[in-house]
PAGUPA-334812 format. One record per residue (C-alpha): x, y, z. Coordinates in steps of 0.001 Angstrom, whole numbers, plus 500000, padded with zeros to 6 digits. Each point is the difference from the previous one (the first is absolute). Layout:
<atoms>
XYZ
...
</atoms>
This chain:
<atoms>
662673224731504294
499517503373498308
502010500017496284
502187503133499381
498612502307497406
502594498966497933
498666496446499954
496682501306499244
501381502037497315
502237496732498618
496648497975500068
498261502413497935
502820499964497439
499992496299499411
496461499942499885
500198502458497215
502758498285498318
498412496878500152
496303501079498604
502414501511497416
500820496918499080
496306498945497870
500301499726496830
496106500878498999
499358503336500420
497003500290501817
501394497425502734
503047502328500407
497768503229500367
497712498613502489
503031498447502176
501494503165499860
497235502286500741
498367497273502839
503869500278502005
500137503261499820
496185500768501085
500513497107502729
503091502230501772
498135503137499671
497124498651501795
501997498608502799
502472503344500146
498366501065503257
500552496933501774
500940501032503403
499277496910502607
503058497555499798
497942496967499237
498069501245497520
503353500882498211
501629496861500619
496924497972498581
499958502435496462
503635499564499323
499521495555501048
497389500293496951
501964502125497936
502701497460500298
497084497188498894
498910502187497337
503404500643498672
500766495882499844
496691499728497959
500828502721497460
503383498362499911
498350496661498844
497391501676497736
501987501987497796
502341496941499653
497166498031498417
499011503558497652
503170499713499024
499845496354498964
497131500694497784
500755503864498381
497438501785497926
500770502482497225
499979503575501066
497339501997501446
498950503239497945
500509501597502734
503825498973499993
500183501036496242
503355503366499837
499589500487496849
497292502928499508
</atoms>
């Protein structure tokens, strides 16, 4: 079954929100950047299947963000330089 763009668009969202969710900085960059490239690459998915079978691992890939940034956040690290305001 085909998702709705809206589903697509919901996935990508949590996805986001939960590779927000790293504490170290470099984790959170990389889990960011990687979901985002990952969509783009598969934005010209026309064939059914092939769409179906991106968002099935999207959903995989979202549970094991989900448990990885729960363990980054049991074990925090002081702030990145790169997080650093103050200028």
């Amino acid at each position: 079954v085909t998702m709705s763009r809206q589903t697509t668009l919901g996935l990508y969202r949590s996805l986001l929100r939960a590779a927000g969710g790293f504490t170290n900085y470099n984790f959170r960059e990389y889990a960011v950047r990687s979901v985002r490239d990952r969509f783009r690459a598969n934005v010209a998915l026309a064939d059914s299947e092939a769409i179906d079978l991106a968002l099935h691992e999207g959903r995989r890939q979202l549970e094991v963000v989900k448990r990885q940034s729960v363990v980054s956040q049991m074990f925090p690290q002081d702030k990145h330089a790169m997080e650093s305001r103050s200028r």
